[in-house]
C-alpha positions as CSV (number, residue, x, y, z in Angstrom):
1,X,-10.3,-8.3,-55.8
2,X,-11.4,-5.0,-57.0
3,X,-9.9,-4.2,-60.7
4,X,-10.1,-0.3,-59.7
5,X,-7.8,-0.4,-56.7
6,X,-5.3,2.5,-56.6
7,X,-2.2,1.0,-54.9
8,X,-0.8,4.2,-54.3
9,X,-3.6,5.8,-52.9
10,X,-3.5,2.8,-50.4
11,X,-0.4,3.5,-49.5
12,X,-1.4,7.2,-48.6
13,X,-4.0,6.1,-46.6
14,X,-1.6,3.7,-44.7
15,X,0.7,6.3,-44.1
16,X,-2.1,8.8,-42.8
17,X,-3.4,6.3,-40.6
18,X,0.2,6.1,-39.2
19,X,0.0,9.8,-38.1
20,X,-3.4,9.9,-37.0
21,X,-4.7,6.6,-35.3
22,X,-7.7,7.4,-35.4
23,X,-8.2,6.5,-38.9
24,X,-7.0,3.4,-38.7
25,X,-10.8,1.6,-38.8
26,X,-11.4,3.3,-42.1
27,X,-8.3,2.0,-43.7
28,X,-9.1,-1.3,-42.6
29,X,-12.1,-1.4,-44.3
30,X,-10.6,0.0,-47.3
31,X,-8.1,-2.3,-47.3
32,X,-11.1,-4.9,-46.9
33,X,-12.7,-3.6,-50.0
34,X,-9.7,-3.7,-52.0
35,X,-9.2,-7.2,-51.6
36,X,-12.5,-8.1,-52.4
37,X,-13.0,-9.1,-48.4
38,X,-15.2,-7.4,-45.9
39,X,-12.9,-5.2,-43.4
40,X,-10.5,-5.9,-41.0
41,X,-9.2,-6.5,-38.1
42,X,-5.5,-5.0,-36.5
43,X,-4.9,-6.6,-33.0
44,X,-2.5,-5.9,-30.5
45,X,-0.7,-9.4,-29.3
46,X,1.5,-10.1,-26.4
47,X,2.5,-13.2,-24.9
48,X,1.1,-14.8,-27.8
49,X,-2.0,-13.5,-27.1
50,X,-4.6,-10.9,-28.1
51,X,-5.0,-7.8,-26.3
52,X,-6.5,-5.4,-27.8
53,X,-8.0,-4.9,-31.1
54,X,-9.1,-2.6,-33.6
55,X,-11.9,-2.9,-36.3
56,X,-13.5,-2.0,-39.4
57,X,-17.1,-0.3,-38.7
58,X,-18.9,-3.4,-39.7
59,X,-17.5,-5.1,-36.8
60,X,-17.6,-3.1,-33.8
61,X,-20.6,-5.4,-32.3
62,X,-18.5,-8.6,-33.1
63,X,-15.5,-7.6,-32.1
64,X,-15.9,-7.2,-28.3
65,X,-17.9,-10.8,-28.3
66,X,-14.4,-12.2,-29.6
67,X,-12.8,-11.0,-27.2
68,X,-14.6,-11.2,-24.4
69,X,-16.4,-15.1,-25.0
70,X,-13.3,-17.1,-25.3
71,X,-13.3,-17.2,-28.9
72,X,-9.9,-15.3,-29.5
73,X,-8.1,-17.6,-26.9
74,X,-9.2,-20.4,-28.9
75,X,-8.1,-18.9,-32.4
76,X,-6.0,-21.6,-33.7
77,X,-4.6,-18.9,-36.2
78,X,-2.7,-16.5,-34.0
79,X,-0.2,-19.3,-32.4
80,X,0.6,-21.0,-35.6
81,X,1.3,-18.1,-37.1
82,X,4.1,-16.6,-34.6
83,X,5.6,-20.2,-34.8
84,X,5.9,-20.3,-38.8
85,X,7.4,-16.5,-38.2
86,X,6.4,-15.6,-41.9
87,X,7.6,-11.8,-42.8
88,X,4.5,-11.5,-45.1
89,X,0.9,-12.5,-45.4
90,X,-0.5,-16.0,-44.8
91,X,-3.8,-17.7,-45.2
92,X,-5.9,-20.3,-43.1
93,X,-4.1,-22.7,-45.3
94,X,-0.7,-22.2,-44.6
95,X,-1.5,-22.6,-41.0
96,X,-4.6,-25.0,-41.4
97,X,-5.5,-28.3,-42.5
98,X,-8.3,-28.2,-44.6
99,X,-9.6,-31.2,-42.0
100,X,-8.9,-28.5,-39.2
101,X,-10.3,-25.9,-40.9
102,X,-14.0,-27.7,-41.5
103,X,-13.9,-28.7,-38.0
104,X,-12.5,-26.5,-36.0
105,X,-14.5,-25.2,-33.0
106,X,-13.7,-21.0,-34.3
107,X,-14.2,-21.8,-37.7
108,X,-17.4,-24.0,-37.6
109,X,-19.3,-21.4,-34.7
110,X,-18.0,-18.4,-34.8
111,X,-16.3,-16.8,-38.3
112,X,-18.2,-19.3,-40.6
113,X,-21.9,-17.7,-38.6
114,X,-20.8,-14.4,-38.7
115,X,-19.8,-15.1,-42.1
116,X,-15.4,-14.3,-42.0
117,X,-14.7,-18.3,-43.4
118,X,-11.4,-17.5,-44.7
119,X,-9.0,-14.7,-43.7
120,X,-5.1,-13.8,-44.7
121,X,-2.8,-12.3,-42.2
122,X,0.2,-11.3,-41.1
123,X,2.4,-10.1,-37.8
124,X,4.3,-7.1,-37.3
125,X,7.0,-7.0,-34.7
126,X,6.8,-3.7,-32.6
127,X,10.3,-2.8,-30.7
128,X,8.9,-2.7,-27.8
129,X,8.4,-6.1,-27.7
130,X,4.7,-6.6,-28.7
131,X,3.2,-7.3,-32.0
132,X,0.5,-5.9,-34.6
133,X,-1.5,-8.5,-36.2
134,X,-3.3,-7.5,-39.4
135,X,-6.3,-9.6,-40.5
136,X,-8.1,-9.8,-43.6
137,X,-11.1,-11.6,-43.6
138,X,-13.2,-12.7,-46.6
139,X,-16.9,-14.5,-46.7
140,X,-16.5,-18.3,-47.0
141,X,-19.0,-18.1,-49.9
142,X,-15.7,-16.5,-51.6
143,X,-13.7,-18.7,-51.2
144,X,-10.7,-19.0,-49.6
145,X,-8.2,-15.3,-50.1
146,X,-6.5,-16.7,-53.8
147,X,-2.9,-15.7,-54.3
148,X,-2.9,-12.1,-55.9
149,X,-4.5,-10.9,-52.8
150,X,-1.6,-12.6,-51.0
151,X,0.8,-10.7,-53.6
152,X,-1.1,-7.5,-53.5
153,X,-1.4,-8.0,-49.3
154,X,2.6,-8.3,-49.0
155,X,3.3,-5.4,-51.3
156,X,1.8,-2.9,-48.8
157,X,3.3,-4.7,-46.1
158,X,6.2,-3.0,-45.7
159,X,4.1,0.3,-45.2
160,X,1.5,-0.9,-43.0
161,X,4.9,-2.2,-41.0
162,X,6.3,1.4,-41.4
163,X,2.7,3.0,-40.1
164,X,2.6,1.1,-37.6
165,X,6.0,1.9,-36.3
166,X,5.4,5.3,-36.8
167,X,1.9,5.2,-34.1
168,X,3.9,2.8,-31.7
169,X,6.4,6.2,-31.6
170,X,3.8,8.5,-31.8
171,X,2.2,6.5,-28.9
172,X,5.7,6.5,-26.7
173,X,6.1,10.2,-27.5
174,X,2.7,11.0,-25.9
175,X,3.5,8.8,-23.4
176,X,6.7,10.9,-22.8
177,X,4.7,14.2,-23.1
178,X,2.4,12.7,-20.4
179,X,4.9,12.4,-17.5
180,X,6.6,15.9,-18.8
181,X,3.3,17.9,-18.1
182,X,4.1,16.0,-14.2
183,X,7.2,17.7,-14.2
184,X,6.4,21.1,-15.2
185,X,3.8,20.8,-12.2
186,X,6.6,19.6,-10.1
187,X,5.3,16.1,-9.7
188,X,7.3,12.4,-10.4
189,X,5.4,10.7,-12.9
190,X,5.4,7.6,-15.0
191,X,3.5,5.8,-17.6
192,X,3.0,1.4,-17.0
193,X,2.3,-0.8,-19.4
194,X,1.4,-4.6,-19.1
195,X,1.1,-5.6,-15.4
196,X,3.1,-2.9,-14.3
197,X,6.6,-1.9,-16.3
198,X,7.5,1.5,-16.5
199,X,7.1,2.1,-20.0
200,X,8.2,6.4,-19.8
201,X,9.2,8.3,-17.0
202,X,9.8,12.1,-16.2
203,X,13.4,13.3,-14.4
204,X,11.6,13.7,-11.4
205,X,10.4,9.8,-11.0
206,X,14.0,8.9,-12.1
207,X,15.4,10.6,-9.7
208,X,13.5,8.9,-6.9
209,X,14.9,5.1,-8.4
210,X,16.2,3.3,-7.0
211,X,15.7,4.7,-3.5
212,X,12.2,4.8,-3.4
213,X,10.8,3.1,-6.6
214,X,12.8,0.2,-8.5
215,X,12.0,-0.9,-12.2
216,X,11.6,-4.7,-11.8
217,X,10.9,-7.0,-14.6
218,X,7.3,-7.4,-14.3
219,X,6.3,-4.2,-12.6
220,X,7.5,-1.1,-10.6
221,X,7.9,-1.7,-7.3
222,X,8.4,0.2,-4.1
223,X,10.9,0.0,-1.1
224,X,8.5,1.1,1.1
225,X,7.4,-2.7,2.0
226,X,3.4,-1.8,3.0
227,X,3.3,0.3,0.2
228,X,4.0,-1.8,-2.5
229,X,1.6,-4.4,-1.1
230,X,-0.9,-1.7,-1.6
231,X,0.3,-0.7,-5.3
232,X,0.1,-4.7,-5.9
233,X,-3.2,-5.2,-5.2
234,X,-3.9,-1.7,-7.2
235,X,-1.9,-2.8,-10.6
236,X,-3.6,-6.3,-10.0
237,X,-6.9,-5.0,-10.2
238,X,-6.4,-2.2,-13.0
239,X,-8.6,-4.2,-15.4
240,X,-11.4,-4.7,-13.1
241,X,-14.4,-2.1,-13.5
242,X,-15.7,-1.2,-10.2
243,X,-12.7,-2.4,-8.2
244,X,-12.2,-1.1,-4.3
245,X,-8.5,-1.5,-4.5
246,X,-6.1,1.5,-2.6
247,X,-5.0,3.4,-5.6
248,X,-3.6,6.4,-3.6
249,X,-0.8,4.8,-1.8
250,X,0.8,6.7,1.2
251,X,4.7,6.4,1.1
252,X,6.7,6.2,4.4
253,X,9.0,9.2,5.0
254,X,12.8,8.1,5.5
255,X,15.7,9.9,6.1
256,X,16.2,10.8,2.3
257,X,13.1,11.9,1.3
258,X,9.6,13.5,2.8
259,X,6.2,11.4,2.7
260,X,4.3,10.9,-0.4
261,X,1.4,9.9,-2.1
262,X,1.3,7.4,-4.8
263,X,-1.4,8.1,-7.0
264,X,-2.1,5.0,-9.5
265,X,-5.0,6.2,-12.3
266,X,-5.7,3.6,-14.9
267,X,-5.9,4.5,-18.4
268,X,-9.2,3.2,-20.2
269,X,-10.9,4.1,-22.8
270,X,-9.6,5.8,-26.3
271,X,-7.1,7.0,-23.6
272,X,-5.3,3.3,-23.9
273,X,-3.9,3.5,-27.4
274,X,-3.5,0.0,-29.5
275,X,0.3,0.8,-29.8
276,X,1.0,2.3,-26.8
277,X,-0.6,-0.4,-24.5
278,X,-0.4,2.2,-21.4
279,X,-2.3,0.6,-18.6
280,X,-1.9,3.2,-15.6
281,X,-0.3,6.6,-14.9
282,X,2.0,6.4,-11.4
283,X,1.7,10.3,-10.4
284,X,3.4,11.2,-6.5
285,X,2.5,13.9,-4.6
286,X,5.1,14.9,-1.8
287,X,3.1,15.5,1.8
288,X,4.4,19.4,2.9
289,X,6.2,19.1,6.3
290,X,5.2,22.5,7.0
291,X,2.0,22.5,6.6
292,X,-1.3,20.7,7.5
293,X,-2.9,19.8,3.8
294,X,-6.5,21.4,3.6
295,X,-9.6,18.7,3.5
296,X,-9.4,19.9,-0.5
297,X,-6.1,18.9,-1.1
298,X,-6.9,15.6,1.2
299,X,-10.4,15.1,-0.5
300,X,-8.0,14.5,-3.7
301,X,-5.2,12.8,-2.4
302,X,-6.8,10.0,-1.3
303,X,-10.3,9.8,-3.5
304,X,-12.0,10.8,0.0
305,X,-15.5,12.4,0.3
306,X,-15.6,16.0,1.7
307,X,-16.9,14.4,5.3
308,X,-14.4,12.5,4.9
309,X,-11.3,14.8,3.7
310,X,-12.6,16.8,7.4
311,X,-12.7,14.0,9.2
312,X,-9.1,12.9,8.0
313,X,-7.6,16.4,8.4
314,X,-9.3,17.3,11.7
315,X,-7.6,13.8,13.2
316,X,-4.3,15.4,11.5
317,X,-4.5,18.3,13.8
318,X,-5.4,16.1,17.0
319,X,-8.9,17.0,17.3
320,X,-11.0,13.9,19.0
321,X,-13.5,12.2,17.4
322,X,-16.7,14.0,19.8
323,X,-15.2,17.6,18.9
324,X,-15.6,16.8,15.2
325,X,-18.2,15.0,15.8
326,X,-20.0,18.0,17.5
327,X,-18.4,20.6,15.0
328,X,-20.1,18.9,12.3
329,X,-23.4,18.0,14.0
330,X,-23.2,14.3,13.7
331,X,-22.9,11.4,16.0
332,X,-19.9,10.3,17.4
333,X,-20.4,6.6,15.1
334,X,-20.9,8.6,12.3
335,X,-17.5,10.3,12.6
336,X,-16.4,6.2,13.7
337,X,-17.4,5.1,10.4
338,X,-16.2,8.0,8.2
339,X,-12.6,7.8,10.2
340,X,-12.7,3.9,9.3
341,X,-13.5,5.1,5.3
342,X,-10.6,7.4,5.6
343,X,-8.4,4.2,6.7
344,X,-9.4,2.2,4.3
345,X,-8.8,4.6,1.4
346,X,-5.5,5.1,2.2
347,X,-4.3,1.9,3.5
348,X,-3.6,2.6,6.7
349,X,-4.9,0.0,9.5
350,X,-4.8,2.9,12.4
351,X,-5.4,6.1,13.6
352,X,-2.1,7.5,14.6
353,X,-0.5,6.3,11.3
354,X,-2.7,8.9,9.5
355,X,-1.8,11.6,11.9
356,X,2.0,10.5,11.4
357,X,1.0,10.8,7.7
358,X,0.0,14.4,7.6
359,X,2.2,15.3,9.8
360,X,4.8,14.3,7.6
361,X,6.3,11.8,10.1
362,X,7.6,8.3,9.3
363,X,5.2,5.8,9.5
364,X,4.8,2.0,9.3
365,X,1.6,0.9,7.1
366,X,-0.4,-2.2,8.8
């Protein structure tokens, strides 16, 4: 352990990390250096599981291999230390045999290689229902993390705790200033987290539960019954790069309410903040009864490609497909296969549902 630490200069940084996330890979490899370790680790867990995870610089090569070969659903740590549900920091032998600890699959070919042997940490309860795991690592040719680090560990702990809380709020309040910006454009709006719980809405969304949209235990769904086959299949495949799954949904009109489009944008990035856990952003758009939307307005509704957007919105205004086919100086399969893009993108299975659609009829997906 360093003899020069500054425990209330730690705390500082903790509590600036809290207010600013972004610093939060610094600290940790402060913290790292204060212990006498070599970074750290802070990992989002839910459903006793790792998520998400943020690192000290020295790790940002390691990290995603962790997560991404297997080795972090194979980390014996994590699920005995939610069981012994210890409000402080623990070490590999509070949770460990020292039998399972020379053996063990993690420990033998992944830390022990890459030189993280022995490691205190602890879990932090979020309110939200998640958890913050903070992990210490230290060399094996250290040894294993000796008792004042433990001591000196759970004496910041209550701040890391209380910076932690502070960037889960911070992360709800921007979640909250998300949706608001939907309002003051006059759009219904919500933030998901997980597979699909609404995690922050605007007034306008609100107002269209439970009628159109109801909060359900493991994800939003919608009344409209085609349509929330569609927003399924879209929050199913949110994690998937690349995937060709509907995410701008059309919404039957009914008696109480004009036709709409669902928009479902997932959040990736630095967009998805570690306490936040945001995984899409439900925006509607109402479809104008009174007027025919312009192949612009189309082109973005519905991700469609200006041949496309034409295509769709001279179908809305009953033009057959040799007119446009002859307006645009292309074939008549061309304008086929563009009409069938159109279709696809926005779920529909036929022609006449997308003229319904824009004309802001009732319609019955396929």
């Amino acid at each position: 352990m360093n003899a020069s630490i500054d425990p209330e200069r730690l705390i500082d940084r903790i509590y600036e990390a809290g207010l600013i996330p972004s610093l939060w890979p610094v600290l940790l490899g402060e913290l790292g250096a204060a212990v006498g370790g070599n970074g750290g680790f802070l990992f989002g867990v839910r459903d006793d599981g790792y998520t998400s995870a943020v690192n000290s610089v020295e790790y940002d090569q390691l990290m995603p291999v962790f997560l991404r070969d297997g080795w972090s659903e194979r980390d014996p740590n994590l699920p005995r230390a939610i069981a012994l549900n210890h409000a402080g920091f623990v070490t590999d032998y509070d949770l460990l045999s020292e039998e399972e600890i020379a053996t063990n699959e993690v420990y033998c070919n992944f830390y022990r290689k890459h030189g993280i042997g022995y490691r205190a940490g602890t879990i932090i309860p979020m309110p939200s229902g998640d958890s913050i795991a903070i992990v210490m690592p230290r060399h094996q040719d250290h040894g294993p993390v000796p008792q004042e680090v433990v001591n000196l560990l759970d004496g910041l702990r209550p701040h890391l705790a209380r910076a932690s809380l502070a960037a889960n709020r911070l992360g709800f309040e921007r979640a909250i200033a998300q949706v608001d910006a939907l309002q003051a454009l006059g759009l219904p709006g919500a933030v998901l987290r997980g597979p699909g719980r609404v995690f922050a809405a605007n007034g306008l969304f609100d107002a269209l539960m439970p009628s159109l949209f109801q909060d359900r235990a493991q994800r939003v769904t919608i009344t409209d019954v085609a349509a929330d086959v569609l927003l399924a299949d879209a929050l199913g495949t949110l994690s998937l790069a690349g995937s060709r799954a509907v995410k701008s949904i059309p919404v039957a009109a009914t008696v109480g309410h004009v036709p709409m489009v669902l928009h479902v944008i997932p959040v990736r990035g630095s967009a998805r903040d570690i306490f936040t856990q945001a995984t899409a952003l439900l925006v509607v758009t109402p479809v104008d009864r009174a007027a025919m939307p312009t192949a612009e307005v189309l082109q973005g509704l519905f991700d469609l490609t200006p041949a496309e957007a034409r295509v769709a919105r001279g179908i809305g205004q009953a033009e057959t497909i040799d007119t446009l086919a002859d307006a645009t100086g292309v074939n008549r399969e061309t304008v086929r296969s563009q009409l069938k893009a159109v279709l696809s993108k926005t779920g529909l299975s036929r022609q006449q549902e997308l003229v319904s659609l824009l004309a802001g009829k009732a319609f019955r997906g396929g």
